[in-house]
C-alpha positions in Angstrom: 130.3 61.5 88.4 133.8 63.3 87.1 135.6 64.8 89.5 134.7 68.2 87.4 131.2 67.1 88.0 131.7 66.2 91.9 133.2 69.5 92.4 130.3 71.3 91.0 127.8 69.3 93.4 130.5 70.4 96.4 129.7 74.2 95.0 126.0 74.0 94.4 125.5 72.6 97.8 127.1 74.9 99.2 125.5 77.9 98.0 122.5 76.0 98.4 123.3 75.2 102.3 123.8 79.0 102.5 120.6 80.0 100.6 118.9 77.5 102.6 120.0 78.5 106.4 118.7 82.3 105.9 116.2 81.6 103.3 114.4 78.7 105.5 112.8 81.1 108.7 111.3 83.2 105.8 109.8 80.6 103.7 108.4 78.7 107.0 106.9 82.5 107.7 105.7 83.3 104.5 104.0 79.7 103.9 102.0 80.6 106.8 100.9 83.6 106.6 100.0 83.1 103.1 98.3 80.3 103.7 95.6 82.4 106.4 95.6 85.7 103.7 94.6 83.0 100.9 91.7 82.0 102.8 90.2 85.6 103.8 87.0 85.6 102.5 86.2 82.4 104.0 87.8 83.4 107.4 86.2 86.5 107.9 83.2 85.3 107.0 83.5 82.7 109.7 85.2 84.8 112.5 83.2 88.0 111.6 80.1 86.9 110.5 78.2 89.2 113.3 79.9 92.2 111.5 80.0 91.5 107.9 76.7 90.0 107.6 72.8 91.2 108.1 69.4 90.7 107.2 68.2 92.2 103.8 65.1 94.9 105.4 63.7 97.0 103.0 65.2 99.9 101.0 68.8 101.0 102.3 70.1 103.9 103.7 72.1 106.1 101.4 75.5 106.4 102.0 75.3 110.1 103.6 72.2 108.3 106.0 74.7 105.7 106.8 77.3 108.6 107.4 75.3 110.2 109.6 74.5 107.3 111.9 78.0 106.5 112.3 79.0 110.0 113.7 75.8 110.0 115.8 76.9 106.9 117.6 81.1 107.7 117.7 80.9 112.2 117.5 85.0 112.1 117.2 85.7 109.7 115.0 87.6 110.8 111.7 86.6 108.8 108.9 88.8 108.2 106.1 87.8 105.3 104.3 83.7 104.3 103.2 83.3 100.6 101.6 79.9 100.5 99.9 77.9 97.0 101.2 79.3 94.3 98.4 75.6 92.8 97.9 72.4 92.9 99.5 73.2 90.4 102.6 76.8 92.6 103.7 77.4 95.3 105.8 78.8 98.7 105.1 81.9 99.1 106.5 84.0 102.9 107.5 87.3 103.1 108.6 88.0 106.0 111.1 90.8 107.2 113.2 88.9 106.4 117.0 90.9 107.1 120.3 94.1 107.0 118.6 94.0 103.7 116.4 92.7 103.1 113.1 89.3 101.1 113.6 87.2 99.2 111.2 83.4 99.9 112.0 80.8 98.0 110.4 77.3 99.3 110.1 73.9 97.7 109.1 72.9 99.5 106.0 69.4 99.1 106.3 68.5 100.6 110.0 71.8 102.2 110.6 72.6 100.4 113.2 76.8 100.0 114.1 77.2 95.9 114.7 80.3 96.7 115.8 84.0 97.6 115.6 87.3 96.2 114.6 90.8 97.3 115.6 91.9 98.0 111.8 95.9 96.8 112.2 95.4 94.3 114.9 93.2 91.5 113.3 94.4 88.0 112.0 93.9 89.5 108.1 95.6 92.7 108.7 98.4 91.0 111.1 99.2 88.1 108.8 99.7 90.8 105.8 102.0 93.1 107.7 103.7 90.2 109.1 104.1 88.9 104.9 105.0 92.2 103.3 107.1 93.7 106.1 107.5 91.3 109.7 105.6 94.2 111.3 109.1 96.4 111.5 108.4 98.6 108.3 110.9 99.5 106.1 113.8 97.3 107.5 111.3 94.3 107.4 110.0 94.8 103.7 114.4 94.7 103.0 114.4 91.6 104.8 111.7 90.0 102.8 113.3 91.3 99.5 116.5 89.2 100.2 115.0 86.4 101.6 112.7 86.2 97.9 115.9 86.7 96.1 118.0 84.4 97.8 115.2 82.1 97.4 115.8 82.0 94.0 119.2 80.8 94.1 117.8 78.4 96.6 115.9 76.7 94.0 118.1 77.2 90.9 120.8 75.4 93.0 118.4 73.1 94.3 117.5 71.8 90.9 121.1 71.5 89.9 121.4 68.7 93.1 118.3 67.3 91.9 118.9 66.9 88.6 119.1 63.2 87.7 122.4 61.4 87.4 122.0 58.0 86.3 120.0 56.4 89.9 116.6 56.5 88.2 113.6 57.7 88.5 112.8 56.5 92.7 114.3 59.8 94.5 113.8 61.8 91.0 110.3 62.2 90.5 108.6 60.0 93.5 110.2 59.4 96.8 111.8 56.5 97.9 109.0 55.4 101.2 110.7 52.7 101.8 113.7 53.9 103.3 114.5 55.3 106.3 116.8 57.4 107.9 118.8 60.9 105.7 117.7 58.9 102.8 114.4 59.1 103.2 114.5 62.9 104.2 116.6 63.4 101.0 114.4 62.0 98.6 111.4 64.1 100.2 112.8 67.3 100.4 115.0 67.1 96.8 111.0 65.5 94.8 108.9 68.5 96.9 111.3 70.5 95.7 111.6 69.6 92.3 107.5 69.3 91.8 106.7 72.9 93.5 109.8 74.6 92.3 108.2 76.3 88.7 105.6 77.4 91.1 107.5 78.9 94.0 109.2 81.2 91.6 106.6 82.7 90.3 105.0 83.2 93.9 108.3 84.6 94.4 108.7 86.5 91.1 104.7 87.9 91.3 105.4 88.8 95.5 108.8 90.6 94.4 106.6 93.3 92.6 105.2 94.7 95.9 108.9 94.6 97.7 109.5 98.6 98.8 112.8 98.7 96.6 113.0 96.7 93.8 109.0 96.7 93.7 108.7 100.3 93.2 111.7 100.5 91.0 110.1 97.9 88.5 107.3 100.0 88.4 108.8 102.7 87.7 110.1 101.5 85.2 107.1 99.9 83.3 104.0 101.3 84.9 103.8 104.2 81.7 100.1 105.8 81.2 99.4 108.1 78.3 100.9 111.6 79.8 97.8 112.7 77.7 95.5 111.6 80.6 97.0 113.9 83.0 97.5 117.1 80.9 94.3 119.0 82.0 94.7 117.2 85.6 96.2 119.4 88.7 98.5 116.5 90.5 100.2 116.9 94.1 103.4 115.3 94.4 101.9 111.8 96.0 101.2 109.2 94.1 98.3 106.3 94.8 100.8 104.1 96.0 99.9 106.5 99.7 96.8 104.8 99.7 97.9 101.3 100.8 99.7 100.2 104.0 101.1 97.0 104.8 97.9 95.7 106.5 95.9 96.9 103.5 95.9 97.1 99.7 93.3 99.9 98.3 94.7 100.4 94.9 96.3 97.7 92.5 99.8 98.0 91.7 99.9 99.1 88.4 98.2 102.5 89.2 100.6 103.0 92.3 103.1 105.2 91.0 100.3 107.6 89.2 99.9 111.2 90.6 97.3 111.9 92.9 95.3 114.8 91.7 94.0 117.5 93.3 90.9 119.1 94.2 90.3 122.7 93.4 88.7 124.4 96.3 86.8 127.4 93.8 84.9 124.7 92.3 83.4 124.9 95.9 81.9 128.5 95.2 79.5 126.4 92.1 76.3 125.1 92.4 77.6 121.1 92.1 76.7 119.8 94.9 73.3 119.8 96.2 72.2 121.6 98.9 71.9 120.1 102.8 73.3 116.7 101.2 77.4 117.7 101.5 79.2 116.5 104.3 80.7 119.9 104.6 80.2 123.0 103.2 80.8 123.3 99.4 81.8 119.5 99.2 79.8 116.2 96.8 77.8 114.1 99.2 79.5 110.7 100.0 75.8 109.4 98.0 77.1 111.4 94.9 80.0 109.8 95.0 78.4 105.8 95.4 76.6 107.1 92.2 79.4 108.3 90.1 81.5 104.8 90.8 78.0 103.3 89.6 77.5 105.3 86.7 81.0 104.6 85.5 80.0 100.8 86.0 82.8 100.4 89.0 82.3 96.6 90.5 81.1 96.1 93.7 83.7 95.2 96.5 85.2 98.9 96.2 86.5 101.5 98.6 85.9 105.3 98.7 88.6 107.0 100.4 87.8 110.2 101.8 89.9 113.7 101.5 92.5 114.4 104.0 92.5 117.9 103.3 91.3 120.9 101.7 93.3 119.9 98.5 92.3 116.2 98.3 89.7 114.1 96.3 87.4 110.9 97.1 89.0 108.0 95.5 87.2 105.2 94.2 89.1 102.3 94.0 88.7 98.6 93.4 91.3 95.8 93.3 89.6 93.2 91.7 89.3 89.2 92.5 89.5 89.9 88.2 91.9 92.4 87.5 90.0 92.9 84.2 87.5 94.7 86.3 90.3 97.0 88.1 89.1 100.8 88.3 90.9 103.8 90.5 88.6 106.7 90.0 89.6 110.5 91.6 87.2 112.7 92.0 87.1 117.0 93.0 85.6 116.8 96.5 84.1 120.1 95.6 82.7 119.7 92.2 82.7 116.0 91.6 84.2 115.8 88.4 86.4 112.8 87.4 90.0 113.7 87.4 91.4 110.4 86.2 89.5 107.1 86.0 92.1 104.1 85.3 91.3 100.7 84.0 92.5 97.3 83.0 92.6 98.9 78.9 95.0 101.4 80.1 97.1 99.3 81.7 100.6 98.4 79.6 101.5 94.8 78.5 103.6 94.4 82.0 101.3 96.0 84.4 98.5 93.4 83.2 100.9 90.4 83.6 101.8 91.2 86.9 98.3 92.3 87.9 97.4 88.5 86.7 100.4 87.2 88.3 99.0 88.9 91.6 95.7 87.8 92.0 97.1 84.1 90.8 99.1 84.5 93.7 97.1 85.6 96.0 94.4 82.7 95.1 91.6 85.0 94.4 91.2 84.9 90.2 89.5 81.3 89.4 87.5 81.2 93.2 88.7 77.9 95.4 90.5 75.9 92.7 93.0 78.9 92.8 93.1 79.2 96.4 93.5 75.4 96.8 96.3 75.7 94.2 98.4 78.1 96.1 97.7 76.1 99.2 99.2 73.5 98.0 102.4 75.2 96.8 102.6 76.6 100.5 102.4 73.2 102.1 104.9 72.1 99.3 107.0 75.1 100.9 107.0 73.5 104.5 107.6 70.3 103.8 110.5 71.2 101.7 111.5 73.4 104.5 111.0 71.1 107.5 112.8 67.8 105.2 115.6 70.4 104.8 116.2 71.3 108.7 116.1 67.2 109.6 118.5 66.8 106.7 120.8 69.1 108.2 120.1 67.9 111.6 121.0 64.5 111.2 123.8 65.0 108.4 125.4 67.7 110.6 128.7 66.7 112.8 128.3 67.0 116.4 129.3 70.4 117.1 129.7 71.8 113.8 127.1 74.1 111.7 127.9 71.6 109.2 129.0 74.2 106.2 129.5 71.5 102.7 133.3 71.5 102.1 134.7 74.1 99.6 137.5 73.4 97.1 140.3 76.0 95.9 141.1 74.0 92.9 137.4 75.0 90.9 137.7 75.8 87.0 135.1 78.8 86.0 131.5 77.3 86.0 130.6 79.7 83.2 126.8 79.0 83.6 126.6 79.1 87.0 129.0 82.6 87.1 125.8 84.1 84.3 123.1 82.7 86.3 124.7 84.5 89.8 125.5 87.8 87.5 122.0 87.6 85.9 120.6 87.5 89.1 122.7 90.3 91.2 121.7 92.9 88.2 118.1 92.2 87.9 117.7 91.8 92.1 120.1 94.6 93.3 119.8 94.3 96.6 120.4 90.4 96.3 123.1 91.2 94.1 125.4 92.5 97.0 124.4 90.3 99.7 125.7 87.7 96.7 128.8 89.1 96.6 128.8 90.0 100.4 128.7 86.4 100.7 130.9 85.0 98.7 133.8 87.2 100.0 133.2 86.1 103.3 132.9 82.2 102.2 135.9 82.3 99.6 138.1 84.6 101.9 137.1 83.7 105.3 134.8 80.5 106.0 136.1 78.1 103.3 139.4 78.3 105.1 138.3 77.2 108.6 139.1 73.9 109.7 135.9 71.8 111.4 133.4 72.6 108.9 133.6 68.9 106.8 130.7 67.4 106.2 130.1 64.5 103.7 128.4 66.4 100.4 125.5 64.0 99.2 
């Protein structure tokens, strides 16, 4: 190497040391928890099979029957959410507000029956979400996650700088040296599982970015655009669909989260719509009416009806699908029925269909378990470049040091690498400042403490 060259490594490990210390925690985290939402269908069919499963009996109860059983057996529960049995051998399923907590209750659609309940927030799907999208502290977590996915970005664009063959061959490049033992043999792991899952960990972290609280919701803002024609003869509140998910749940997809949320309009309530002795309250479409509208309008099974809060509210029919080609977010008038907007894959723009793609790649679900094995595989890629990086640290650190690679004052401009950082701080604002945060502190502050030598390599 030139000395140009060797003080460049000296840089790139550095930042990379930095990326990796707060990235590492998050990765570990996210590997794992990914790994147990990847696997849902298969889980919940094994832990749940008592509630999500029954015996095909005869003709089944229509939705308002099934509605009616539920609030014979639980009077006080408020139900807010009605998912329609997927095929003939699953269970309907209601989500109600009961004694306080939001509670998943699964009913047998052919003699009514309630198999059972579900605490809606505190169940290994719902907990292993929450604890992905937001560490189970809201607002502050989501933040947290945001950085960590940015910084891990520079993690691996540094990472394959270090990697990048320099004349040693191809043993430690593309394949790991077995053989050896020791730092060696740690470095060689962690630098090839690195190098093999890194396209693939960027775009996990690129498609996950899009559901991030702040530069999520900016992005689509930005390129989530519908025809305004589609809401010209539409009354709209000022919420949009994104209201509709929580971090345990995801009702709509997210290319129709920033839409408006229409509203009902309560004189259509004062027509003859709905049929008599079949509304769940006065003037207001049966719950029935509405399983047969998201039918009518060829809607795929595996959707969610949510129910209307208020006076002003509508039933929202809403289905993110394993193929996002089948996407649909219907809202209907509680009062009349009519469609107020009814949102599919064709009206979705160039961007919203390539991250709706990029999602369900992501989240294993769009070519069944070949996907979901994929993605497994890049989150056991994640660990064991994770773990291989903490023994590599371990064992290279000095006794009694954090071990912080060695910074020198004498660096010409790395033009690249100063685009790449830019690049990165406008397009991930938030990373963008801890970036510079950072640095300050490392040029200003860190780089200038004696103790922190450690042999670069």
């Amino acid at each position: 190497m030139s000395k140009n060259t060797v003080s460049f490594y000296n840089l790139a490990w550095r930042w990379h040391f930095y990326a990796g210390l707060f990235v590492i925690p998050f990765m570990i985290m996210l590997a794992v928890t990914g790994s147990i939402y990847l696997f849902k269908p298969q889980l919940d069919n094994l832990l749940y099979a008592d509630l999500m499963q029954v015996r095909p009996a005869g003709q089944a109860l229509s939705a308002d029957q099934q509605l009616e059983k539920l609030r014979q057996a639980y009077p006080q529960a408020t139900v807010s959410q009605y998912l329609p049995p997927v095929d003939a051998d699953h269970s309907a399923q209601f989500v109600v507000g009961l004694e306080g907590r939001k509670t998943n209750l699964f009913l047998d659609p052919y003699s009514g029956q309630v198999l059972g309940t579900q605490d809606a927030q505190n169940n290994l799907q719902a907990i292993a979400r929450s604890l992905h999208g937001t560490l189970l502290i809201g607002t502050i977590g989501d933040r947290l996650i945001e950085l960590a996915a940015g910084w891990a970005i520079v993690l691996v664009v540094s990472g394959l700088y270090l990697w990048w063959p320099r004349g040693q061959g191809l043993r430690g490049v593309f394949w790991p040296r077995l053989a050896n033992r020791g730092r060696l043999f740690w470095r060689d792991l962690h630098a090839v599982t690195g190098f093999w899952g890194s396209l693939l960990l960027l775009f996990m972290l690129l498609t996950g970015m899009t559901w991030t609280g702040f530069w999520g919701e900016q992005f689509a803002d930005v390129w989530n655009r519908f025809p305004t024609a589609m809401w010209n003869e539409v009354p709209k509140s000022d919420q949009q669909a994104r209201s509709l998910n929580t971090a345990a749940d995801q009702t709509v997809a997210w290319a129709v989260e920033n839409t408006p949320m229409p509203v009902s309009d309560p004189h259509a309530a004062h027509k003859a719509h709905a049929a008599a002795g079949t509304a769940s309250n006065a003037g207001q479409v049966s719950l029935q009416q509405v399983v047969d509208t998201a039918r009518e309008r060829g809607v795929v099974p595996g959707y969610s009806i949510t129910l209307p809060a208020d006076a002003s509210g509508v039933y929202s029919i809403a289905v993110f699908a394993d193929d996002p080609r089948n996407d649909a977010t219907l809202h209907l008038d509680q009062y009349s029925g009519k469609v107020l907007a009814d949102i599919r894959w064709q009206d979705y723009g160039l961007v919203a269909r390539s991250v709706e793609m990029g999602v369900v790649l992501h989240e294993g679900k769009f070519f069944g378990l070949a996907n979901q094995l994929l993605m497994f595989g890049v989150c056991l890629l994640i660990l064991l470049s994770a773990v291989s990086g903490l023994v590599m640290w371990w064992k290279r650190r000095p006794q009694g040091s954090l071990g912080v690679p060695p910074l020198r004052h004498d660096l010409p401009l790395w033009k690249s690498a100063v685009v790449i950082m830019i690049g990165l701080g406008i397009a991930f604002p938030l990373v963008g400042l801890s970036l510079a945060a950072v640095w300050a502190l490392d040029w200003l502050v860190l780089s200038r403490i004696g103790g922190s030598k450690v042999v670069a390599g």
